[in-house]
Backbone bond lengths (Angstrom), bond angles and torsions (degrees), N, CA, C in turn:
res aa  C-N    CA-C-N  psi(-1)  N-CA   C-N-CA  omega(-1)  CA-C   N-CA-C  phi
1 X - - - 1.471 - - 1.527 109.79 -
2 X 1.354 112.95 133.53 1.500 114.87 -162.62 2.010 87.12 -94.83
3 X 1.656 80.20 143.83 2.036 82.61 176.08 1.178 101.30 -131.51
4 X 1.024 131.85 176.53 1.814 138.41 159.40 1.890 109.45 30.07
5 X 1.014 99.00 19.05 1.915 115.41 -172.49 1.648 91.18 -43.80
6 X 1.193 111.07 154.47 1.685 109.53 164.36 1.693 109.33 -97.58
7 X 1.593 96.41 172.02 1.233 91.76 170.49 1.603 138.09 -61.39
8 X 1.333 139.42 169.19 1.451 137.50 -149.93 2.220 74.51 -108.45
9 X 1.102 115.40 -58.84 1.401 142.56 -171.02 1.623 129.80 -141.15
10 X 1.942 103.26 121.74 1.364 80.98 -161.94 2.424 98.16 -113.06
11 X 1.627 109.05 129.97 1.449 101.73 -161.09 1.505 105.15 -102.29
12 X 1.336 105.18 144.28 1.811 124.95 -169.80 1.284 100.25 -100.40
13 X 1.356 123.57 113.40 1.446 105.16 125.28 0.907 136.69 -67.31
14 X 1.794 128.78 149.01 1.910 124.86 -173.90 1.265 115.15 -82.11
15 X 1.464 118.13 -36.80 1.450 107.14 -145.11 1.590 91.07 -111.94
16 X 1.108 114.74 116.32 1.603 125.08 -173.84 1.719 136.68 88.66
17 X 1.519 85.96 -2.67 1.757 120.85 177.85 1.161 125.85 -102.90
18 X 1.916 118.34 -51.08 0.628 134.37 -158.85 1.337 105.59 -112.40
19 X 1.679 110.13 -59.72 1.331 108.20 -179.36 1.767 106.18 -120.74
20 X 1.286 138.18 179.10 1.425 128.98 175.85 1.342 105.53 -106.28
21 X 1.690 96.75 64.98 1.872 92.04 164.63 1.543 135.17 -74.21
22 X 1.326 97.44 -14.03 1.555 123.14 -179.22 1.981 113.36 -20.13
23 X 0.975 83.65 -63.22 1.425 108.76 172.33 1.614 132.45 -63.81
24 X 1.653 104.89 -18.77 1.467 114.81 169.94 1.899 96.07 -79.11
25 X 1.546 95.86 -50.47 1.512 87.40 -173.49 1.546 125.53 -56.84
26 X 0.842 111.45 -29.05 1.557 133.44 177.65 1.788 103.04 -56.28
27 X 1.158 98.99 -81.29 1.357 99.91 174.70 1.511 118.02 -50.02
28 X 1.345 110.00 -32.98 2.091 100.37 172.63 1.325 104.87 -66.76
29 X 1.388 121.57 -37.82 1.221 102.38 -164.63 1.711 116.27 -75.24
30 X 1.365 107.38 -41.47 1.304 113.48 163.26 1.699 129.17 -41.46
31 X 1.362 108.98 -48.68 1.263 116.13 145.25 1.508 145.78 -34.37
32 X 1.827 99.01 -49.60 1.885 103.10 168.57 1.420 97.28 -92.04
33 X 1.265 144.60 29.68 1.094 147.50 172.85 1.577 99.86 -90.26
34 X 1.373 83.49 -89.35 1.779 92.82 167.12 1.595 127.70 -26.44
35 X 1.724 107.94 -54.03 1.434 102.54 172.14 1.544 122.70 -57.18
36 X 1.517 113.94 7.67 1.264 98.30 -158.42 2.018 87.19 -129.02
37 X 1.336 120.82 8.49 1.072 139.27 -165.92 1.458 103.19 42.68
38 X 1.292 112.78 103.98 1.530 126.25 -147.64 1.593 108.94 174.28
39 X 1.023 122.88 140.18 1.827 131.86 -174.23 1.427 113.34 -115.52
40 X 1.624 109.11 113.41 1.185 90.79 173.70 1.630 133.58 -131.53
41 X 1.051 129.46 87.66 1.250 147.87 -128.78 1.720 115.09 -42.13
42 X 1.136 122.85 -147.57 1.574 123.74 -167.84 2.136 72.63 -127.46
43 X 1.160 103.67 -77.79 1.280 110.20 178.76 1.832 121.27 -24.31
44 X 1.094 105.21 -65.59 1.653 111.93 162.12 1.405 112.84 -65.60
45 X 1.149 131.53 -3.96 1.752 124.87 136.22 0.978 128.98 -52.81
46 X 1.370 96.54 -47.48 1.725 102.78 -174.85 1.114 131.59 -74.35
47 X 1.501 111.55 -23.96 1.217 139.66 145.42 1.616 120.01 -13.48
48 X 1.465 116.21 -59.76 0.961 139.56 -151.73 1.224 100.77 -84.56
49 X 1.426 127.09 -52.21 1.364 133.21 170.69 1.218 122.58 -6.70
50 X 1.763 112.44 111.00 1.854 108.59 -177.99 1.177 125.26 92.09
51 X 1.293 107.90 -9.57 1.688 126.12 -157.65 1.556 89.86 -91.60
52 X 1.662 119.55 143.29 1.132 123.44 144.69 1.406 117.39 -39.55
53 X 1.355 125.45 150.31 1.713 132.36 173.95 1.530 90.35 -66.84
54 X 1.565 136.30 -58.85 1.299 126.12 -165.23 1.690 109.71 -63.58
55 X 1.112 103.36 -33.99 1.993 93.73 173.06 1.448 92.97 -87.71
56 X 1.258 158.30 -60.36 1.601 137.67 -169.33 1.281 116.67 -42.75
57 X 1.564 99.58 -61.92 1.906 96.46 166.03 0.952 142.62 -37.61
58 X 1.767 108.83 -36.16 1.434 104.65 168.43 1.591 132.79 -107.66
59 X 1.433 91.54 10.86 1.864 110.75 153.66 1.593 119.77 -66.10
60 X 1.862 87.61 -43.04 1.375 90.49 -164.91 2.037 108.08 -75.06
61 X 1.658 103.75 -13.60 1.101 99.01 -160.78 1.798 113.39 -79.12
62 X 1.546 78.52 -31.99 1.688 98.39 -176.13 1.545 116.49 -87.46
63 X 1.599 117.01 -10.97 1.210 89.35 175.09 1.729 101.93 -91.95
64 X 1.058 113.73 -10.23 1.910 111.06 -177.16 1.718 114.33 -94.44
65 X 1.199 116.75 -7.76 1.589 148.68 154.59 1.187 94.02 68.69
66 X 1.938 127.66 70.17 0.879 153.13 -162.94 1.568 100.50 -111.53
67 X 1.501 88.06 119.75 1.808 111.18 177.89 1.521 129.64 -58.91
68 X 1.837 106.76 -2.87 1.371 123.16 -166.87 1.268 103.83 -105.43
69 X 1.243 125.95 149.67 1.541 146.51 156.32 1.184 112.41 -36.89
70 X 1.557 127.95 126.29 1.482 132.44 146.46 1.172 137.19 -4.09
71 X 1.718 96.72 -61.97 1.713 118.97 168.19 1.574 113.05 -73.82
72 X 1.309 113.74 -15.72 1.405 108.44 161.42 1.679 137.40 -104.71
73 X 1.409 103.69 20.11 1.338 136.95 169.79 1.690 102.27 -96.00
74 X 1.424 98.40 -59.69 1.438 108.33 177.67 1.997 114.91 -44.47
75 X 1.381 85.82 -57.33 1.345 89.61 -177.80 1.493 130.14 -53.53
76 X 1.741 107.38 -52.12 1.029 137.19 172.86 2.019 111.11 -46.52
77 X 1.148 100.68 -37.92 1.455 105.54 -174.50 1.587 113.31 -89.53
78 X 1.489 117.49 -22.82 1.330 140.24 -157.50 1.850 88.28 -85.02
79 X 1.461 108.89 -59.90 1.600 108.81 174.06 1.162 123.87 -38.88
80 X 1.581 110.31 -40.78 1.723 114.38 -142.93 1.863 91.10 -96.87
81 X 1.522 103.84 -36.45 1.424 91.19 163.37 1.722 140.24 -68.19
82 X 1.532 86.73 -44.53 1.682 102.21 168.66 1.940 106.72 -46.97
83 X 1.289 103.68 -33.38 1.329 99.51 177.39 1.771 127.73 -67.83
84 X 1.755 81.44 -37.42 1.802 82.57 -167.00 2.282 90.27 -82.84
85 X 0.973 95.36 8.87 1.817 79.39 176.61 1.492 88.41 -102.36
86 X 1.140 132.85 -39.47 1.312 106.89 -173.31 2.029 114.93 -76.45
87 X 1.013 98.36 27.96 1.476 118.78 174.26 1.444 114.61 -90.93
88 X 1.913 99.80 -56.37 1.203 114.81 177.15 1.600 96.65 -174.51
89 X 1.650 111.90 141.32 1.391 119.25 154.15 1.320 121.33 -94.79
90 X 1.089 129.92 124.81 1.961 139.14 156.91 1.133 109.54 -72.07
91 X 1.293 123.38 98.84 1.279 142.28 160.78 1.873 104.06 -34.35
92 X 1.000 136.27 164.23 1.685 131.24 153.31 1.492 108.37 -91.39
93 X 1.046 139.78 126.24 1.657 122.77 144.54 1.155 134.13 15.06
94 X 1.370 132.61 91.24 1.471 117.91 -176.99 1.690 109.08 101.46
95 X 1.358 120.29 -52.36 1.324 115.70 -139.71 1.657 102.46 -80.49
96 X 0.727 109.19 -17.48 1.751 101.57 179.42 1.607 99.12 -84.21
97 X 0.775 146.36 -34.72 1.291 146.22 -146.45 1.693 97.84 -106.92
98 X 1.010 122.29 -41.08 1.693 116.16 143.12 1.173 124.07 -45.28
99 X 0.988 123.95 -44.20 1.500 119.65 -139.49 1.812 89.14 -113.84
100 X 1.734 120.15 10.33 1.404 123.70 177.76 1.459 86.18 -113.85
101 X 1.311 127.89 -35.05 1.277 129.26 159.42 1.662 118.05 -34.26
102 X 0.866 93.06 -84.29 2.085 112.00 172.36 1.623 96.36 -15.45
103 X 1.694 97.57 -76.15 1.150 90.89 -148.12 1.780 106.27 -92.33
104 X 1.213 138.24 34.90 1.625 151.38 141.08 1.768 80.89 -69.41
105 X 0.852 146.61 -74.82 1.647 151.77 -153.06 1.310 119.98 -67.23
106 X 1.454 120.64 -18.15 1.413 129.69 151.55 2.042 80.73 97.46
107 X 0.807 138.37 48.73 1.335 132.61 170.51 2.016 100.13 -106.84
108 X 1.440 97.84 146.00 1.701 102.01 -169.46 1.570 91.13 -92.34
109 X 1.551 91.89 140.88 1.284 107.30 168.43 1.753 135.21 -95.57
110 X 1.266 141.67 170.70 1.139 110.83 145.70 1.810 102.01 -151.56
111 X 1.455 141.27 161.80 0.789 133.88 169.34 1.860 112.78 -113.64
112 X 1.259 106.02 124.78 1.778 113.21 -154.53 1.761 90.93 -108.08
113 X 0.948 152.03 95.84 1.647 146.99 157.55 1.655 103.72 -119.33
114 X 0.941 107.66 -176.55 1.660 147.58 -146.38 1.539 127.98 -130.46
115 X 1.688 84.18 -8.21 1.543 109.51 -171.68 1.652 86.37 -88.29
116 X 1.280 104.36 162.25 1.185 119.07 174.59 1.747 107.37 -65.61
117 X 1.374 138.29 166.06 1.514 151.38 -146.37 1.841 83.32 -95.57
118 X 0.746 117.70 -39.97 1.624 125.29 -179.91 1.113 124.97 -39.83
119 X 1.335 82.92 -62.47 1.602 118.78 -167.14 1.939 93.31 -77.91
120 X 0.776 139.66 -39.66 1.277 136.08 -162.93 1.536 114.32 -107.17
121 X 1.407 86.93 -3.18 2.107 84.18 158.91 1.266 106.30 -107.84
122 X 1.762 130.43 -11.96 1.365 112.77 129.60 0.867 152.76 12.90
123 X 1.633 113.87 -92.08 0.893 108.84 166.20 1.492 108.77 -93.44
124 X 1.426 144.30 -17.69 1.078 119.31 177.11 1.678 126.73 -61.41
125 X 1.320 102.15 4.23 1.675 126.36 169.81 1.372 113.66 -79.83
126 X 1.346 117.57 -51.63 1.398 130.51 148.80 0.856 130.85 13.60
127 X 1.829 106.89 -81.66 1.692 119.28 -163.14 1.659 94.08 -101.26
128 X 1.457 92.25 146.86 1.093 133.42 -172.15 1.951 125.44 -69.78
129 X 1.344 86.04 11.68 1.732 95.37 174.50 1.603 93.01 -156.70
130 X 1.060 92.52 156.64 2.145 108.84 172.53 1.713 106.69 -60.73
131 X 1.138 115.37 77.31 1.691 122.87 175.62 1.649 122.72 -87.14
132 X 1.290 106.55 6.69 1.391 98.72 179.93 1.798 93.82 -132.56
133 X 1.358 131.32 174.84 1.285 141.59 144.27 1.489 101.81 -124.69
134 X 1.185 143.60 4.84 1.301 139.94 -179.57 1.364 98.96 -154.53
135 X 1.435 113.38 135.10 1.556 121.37 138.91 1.961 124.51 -131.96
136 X 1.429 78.21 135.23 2.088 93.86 -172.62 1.060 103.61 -116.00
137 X 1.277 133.57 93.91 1.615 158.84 -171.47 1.610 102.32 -90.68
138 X 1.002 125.30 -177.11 1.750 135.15 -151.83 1.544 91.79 -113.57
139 X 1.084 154.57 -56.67 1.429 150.10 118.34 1.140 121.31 -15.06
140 X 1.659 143.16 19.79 1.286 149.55 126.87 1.261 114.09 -83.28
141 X 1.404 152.99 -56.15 1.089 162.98 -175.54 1.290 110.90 -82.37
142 X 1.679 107.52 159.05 1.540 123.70 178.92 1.309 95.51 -99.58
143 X 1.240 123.01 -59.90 1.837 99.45 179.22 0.990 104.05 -117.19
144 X 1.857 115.94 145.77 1.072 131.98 -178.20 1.642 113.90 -85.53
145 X 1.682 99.34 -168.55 1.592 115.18 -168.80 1.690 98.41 -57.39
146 X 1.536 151.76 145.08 1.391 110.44 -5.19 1.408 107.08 -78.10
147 X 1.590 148.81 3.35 0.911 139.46 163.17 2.003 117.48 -33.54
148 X 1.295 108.18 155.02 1.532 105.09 170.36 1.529 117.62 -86.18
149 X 1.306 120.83 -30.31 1.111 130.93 160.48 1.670 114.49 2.04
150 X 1.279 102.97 -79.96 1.804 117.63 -168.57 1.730 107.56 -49.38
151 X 1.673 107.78 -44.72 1.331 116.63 171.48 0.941 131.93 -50.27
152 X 1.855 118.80 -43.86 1.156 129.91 -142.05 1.728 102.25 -108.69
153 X 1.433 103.82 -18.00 1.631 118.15 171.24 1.414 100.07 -84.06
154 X 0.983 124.48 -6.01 1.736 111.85 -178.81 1.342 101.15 -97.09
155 X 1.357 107.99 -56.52 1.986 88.23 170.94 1.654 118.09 -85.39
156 X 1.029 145.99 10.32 1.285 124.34 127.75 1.249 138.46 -48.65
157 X 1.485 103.30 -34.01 1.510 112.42 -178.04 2.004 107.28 -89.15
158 X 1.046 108.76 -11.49 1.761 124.29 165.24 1.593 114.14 -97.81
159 X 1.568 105.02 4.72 1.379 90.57 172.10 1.324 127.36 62.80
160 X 1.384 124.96 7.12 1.512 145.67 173.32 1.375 137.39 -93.88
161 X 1.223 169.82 36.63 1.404 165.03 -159.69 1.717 95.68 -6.86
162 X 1.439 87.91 124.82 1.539 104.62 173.03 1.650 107.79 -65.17
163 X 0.841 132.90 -15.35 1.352 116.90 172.76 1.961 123.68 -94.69
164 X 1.436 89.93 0.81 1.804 102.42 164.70 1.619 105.47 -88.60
165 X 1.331 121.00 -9.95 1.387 131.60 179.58 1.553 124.73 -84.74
166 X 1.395 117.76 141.05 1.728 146.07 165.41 1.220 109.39 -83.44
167 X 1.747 113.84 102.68 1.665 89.72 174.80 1.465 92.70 -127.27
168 X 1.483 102.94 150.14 1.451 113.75 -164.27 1.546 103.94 -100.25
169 X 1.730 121.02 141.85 1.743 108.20 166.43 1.565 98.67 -157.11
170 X 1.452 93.06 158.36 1.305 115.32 178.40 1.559 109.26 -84.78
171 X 1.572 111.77 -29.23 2.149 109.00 -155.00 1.504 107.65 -131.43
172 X 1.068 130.37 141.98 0.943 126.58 135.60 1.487 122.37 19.60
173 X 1.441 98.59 -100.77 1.672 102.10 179.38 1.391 116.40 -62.59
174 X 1.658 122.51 2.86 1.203 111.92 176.44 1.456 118.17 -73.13
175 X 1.834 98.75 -48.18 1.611 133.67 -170.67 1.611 109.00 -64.03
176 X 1.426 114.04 -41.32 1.535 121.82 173.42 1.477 108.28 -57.88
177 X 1.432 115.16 -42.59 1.704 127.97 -173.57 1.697 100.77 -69.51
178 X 1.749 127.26 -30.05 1.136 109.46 -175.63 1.099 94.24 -115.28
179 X 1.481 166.08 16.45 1.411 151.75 99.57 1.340 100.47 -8.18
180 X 1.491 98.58 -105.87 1.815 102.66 172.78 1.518 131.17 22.41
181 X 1.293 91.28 -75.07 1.701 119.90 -173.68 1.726 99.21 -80.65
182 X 1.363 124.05 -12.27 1.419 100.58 142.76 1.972 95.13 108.37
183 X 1.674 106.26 -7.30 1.689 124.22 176.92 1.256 104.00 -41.77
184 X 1.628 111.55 177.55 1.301 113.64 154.52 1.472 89.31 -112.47
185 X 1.892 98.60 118.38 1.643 83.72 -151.12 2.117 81.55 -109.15
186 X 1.794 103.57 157.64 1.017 108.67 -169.58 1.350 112.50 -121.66
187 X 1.476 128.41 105.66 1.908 116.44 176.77 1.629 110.54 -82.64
188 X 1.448 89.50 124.75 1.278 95.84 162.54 1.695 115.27 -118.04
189 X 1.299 124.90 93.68 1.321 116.50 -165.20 0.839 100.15 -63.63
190 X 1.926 103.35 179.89 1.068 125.88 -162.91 1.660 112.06 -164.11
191 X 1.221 145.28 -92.92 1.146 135.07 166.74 1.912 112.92 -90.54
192 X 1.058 95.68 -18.92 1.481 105.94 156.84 1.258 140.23 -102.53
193 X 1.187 134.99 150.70 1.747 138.04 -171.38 2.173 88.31 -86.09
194 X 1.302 102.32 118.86 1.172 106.75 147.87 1.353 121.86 -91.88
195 X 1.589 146.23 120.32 1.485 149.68 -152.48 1.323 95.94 -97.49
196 X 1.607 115.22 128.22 0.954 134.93 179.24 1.679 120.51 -70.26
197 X 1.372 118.40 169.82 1.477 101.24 -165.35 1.826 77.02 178.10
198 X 1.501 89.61 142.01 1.603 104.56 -179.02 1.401 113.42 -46.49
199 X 1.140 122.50 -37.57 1.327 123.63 -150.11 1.328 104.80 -104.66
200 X 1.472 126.86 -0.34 1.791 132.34 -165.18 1.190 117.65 -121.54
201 X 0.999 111.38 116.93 1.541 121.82 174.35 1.593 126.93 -40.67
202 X 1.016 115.82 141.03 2.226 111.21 -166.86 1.679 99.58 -132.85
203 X 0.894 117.98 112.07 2.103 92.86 163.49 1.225 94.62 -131.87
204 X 1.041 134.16 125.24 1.539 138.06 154.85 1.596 125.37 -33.71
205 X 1.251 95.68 -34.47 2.044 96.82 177.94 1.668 97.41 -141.19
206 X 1.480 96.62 169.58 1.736 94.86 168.10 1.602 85.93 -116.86
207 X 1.487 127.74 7.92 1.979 127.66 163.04 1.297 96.64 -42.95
208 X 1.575 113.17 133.11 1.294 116.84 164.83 1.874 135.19 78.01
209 X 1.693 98.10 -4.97 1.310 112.92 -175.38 1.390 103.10 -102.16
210 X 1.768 106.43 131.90 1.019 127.35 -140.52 2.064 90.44 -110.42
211 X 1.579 120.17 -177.76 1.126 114.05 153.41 1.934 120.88 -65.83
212 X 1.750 101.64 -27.95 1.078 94.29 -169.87 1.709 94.60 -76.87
213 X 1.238 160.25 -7.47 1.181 111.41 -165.11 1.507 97.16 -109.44
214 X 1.930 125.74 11.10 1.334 115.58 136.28 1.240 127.57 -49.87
215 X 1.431 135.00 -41.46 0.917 129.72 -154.30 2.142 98.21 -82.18
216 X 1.580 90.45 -34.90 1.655 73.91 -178.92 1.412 119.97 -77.78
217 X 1.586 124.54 21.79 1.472 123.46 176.00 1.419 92.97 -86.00
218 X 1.700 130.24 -7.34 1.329 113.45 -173.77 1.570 102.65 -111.36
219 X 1.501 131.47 41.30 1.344 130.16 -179.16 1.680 91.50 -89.64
């Protein structure tokens, strides 16, 4: 009888998980808002949270009734962030120092976001040791987060059953996307309230979380 087993694979989301980009996006969008003489709130940010770039883009396009292309919302926002990280990255609480943990322990990684493939070798360029063996970017998949899709390509491509898997999220549509896919999926909010529910995992920080207290999500 398997007890306290560790994980097979443990999966990241980037943007609010991994690093605190939350806030670059916010400000781009507010920004092509403006260029377009157009308002775009803190609230209708938040909105966005978790969302594929192809469904945000075209929230963002239609609710400000913007004459530009999807892919040029996408783009436009993809720059202005890629820019402010190469300014500086915000680590989250905890998560690097786990996830240097993991992999001293030989546990497979993968990093699952929504951000464009670009944008997420970025920062996976970033850190300072080999932290990923997989990355599934929003431009790999046909449907995005809350879809299962993003999940379910990360452990295929790790060679793992999604249900031997840790998947980490900041949103809503992140946590629905690794439910789905069958994870032991974990919210850690962040600028949004993820709503609790008997059956779903909550931690306030990944500060201080060790391999062992993955392993006890599998008692």
């Amino acid at each position: 009888m398997l007890f306290n087993r560790r994980p097979k694979a443990v999966l990241w989301d980037m943007d609010g998980t991994l690093i605190d980009s939350e806030p670059h996006w916010m400000r781009s969008e507010r920004e092509l808002a403006a260029k377009h003489d157009a308002e775009w709130t803190e609230e209708d940010g938040k909105s966005l949270v978790g969302l594929s770039l192809d469904a945000s883009s075209k929230i963002f396009k239609d609710k400000l009734g913007l004459k530009i292309s999807s892919d040029e919302v996408i783009q436009a926002l993809t720059n202005s962030v890629s820019e402010g990280l190469r300014q500086e990255i915000i680590w989250r609480p905890g998560a690097k120092e786990l996830l240097k943990q993991l992999k001293r322990n030989g546990v497979k990684t993968a990093l699952v976001t929504m951000s464009l493939r670009s944008m997420a070798l970025q920062v996976v360029e970033a850190i300072d040791f080999k932290a990923f063996d997989v990355v599934v970017a929003g431009d790999d998949v046909v449907h995005g987060k809350p879809h299962a899709e993003p999940y379910l390509k990360a452990a295929t491509l790790l060679g793992v059953d999604p249900k031997d898997c840790v998947a980490f999220e900041d949103s809503i549509s992140g946590i629905l996307s690794a439910e789905a896919a069958g994870t032991k999926a974990v919210g850690i909010p962040n600028v949004m309230m993820i709503p609790a529910r008997e059956d779903r995992i909550l931690w306030e920080t990944l500060e201080g979380k060790t391999l062992k207290d993955l392993r006890n999500l599998f008692k």
